[in-house]
C-alpha positions in Angstrom: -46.7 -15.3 -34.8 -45.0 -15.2 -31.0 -41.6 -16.5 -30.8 -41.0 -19.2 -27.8 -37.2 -20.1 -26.6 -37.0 -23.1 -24.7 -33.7 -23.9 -22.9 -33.6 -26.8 -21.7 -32.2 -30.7 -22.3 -32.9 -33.1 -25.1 -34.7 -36.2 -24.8 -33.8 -38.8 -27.5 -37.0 -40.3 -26.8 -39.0 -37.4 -27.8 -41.1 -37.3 -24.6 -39.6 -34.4 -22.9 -37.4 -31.7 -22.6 -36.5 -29.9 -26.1 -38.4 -32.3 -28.0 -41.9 -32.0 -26.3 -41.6 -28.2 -25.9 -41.2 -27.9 -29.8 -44.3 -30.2 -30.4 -46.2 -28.0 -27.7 -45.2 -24.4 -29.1 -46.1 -25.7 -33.0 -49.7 -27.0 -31.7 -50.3 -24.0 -30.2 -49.3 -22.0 -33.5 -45.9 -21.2 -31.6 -43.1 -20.7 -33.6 -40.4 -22.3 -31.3 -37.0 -22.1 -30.9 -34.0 -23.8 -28.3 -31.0 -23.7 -26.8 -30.0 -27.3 -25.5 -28.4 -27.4 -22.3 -27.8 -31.0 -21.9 -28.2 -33.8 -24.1 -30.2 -37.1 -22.6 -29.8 -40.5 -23.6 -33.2 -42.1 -22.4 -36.1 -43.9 -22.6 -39.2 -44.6 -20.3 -37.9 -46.8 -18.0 -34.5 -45.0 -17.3 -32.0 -42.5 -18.0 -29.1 -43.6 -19.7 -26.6 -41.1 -19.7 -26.4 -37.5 -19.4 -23.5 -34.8 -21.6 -24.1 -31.5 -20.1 -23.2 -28.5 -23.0 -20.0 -26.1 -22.0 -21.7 -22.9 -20.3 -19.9 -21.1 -23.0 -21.6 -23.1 -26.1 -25.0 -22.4 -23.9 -24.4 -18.5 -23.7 -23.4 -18.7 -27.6 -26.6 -20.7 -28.8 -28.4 -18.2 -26.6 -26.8 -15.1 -28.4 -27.8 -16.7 -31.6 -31.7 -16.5 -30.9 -31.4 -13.3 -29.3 -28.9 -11.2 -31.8 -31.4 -12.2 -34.4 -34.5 -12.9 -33.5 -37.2 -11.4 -31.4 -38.6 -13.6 -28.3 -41.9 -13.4 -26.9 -41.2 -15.4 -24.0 -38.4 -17.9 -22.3 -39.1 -21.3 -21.2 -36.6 -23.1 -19.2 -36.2 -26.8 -18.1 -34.1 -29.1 -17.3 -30.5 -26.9 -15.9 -28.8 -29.6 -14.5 -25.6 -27.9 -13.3 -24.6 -24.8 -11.2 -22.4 -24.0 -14.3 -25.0 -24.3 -16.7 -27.3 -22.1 -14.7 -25.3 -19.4 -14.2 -24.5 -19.2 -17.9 -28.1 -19.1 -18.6 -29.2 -16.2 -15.8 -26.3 -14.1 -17.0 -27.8 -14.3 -20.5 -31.1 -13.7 -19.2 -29.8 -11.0 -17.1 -28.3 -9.8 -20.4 -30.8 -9.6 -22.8 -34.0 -9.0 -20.2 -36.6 -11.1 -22.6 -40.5 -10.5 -20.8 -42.5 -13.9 -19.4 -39.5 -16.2 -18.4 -41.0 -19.7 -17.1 -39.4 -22.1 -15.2 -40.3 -25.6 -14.6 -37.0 -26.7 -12.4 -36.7 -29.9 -13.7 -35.2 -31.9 -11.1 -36.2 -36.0 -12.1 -37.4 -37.4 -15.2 -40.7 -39.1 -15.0 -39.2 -42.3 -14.4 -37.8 -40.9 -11.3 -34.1 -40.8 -12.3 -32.6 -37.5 -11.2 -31.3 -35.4 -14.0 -30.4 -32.0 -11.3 -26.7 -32.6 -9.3 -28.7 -32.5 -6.2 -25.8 -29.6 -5.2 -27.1 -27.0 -7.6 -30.6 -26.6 -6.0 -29.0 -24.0 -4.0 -27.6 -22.1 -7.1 -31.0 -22.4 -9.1 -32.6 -20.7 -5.8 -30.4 -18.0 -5.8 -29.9 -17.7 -9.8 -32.6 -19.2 -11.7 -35.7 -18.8 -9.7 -35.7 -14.7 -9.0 -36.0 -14.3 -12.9 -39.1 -16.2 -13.6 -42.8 -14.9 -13.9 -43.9 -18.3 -13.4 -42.6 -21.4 -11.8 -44.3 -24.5 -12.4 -42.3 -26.8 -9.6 -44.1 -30.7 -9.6 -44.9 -31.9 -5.8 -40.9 -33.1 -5.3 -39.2 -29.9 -7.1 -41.7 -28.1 -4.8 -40.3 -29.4 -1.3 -36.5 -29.5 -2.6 -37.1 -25.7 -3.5 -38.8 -24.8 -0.2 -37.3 -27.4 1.7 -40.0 -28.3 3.4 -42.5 -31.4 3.0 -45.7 -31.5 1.7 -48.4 -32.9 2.6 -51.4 -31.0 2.6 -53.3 -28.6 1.0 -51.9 -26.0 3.3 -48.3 -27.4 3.1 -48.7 -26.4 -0.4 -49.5 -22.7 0.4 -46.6 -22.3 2.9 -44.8 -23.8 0.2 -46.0 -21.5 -2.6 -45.7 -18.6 -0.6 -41.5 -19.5 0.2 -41.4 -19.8 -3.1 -42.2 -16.9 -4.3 -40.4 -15.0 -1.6 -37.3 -16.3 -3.5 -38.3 -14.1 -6.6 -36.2 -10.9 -7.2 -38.6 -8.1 -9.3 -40.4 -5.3 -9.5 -43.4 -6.8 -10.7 -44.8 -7.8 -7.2 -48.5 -7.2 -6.5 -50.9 -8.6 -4.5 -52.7 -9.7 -7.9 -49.1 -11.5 -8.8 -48.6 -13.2 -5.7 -52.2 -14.5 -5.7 -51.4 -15.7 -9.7 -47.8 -17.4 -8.5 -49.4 -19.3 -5.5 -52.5 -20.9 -7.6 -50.2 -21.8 -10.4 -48.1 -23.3 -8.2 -50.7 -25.2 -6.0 -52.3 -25.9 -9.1 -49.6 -28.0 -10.9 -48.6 -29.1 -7.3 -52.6 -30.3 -6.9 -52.4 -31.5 -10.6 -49.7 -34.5 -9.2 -51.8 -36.2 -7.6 -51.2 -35.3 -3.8 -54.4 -36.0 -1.9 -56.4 -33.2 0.5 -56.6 -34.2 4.0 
């Protein structure tokens, strides 16, 4: 059976974050595992609270999995602190774990932000050069490239900024091609109307 790690926030609601990654990994005959990062008090119309974990409890709970377990692959979600990334990418960094995937959750779906809008810049430089595959939504997409999009072909310039940002030596033409449809696929997949 693979072995999933999600890091990432939980949602007392159940809908997202830690909660809907576990459901997702056991329906898929995943066995999942996590490392909360943040702990969300919310519902569907709003975001109560939010109690970010101490980087250092995040870098022990992540030791935990790793010391002991094999992973298959790293999913990562909601990082809502420059602090809390950094404490993740040096445990990344750390342990090296193959097929990292970040979906840089930045609002919930009620449109409450759950990012400090002043760590984009840190999960630019930090997060983002680790992953394999970044699954940004239409409004993660422009904050990240910091551009606006509009169009199909906003979300190619937009796709191919973004994956500029990645540090590794996995680049091919074949992984580029991948990275841009995935992203202009979940980016297409919110809705944004063609021209």
């Amino acid at each position: 059976m693979k072995k999933v790690l999600s890091i990432a926030g939980s949602d007392c609601s159940g809908g997202a974050g830690i909660q809907a990654d576990l459901k997702t990994f056991s329906a898929h005959g995943v066995f999942g595992m996590s490392v909360i990062v943040s702990v969300v008090a919310e519902n569907t119309s709003r975001v109560i609270d939010i109690q970010d974990i101490t980087p250092d409890m995040i870098a022990k709970q992540i030791d935990a999995v790793f010391e002991d377990i094999e992973v298959n692959a790293v999913k990562i979600g909601m990082l809502s602190t420059p602090e809390c990334m950094k404490a993740v990418a040096m445990k990344l960094l750390q342990y090296k774990p193959q097929n990292i995937v970040i979906d840089p959750v930045m609002y919930a779906k009620n449109g409450c932000p759950l990012m400090n809008p002043a760590a984009v810049s840190t999960l630019i430089d930090t997060v983002i050069p680790l992953a394999d595959v970044l699954t940004p939504n239409i409004p993660e997409a422009e904050k990240i490239a910091d551009m606006q999009i509009s169009t199909v072909s906003d979300m190619e310039a937009a796709a191919r900024k973004i994956y500029a940002m990645r540090v590794t030596t996995k680049v091919s033409i074949y992984n580029i091609k991948l990275f841009i449809f995935v992203i202009m696929f979940l980016i297409l997949f919110h809705n944004l109307k063609p021209p």
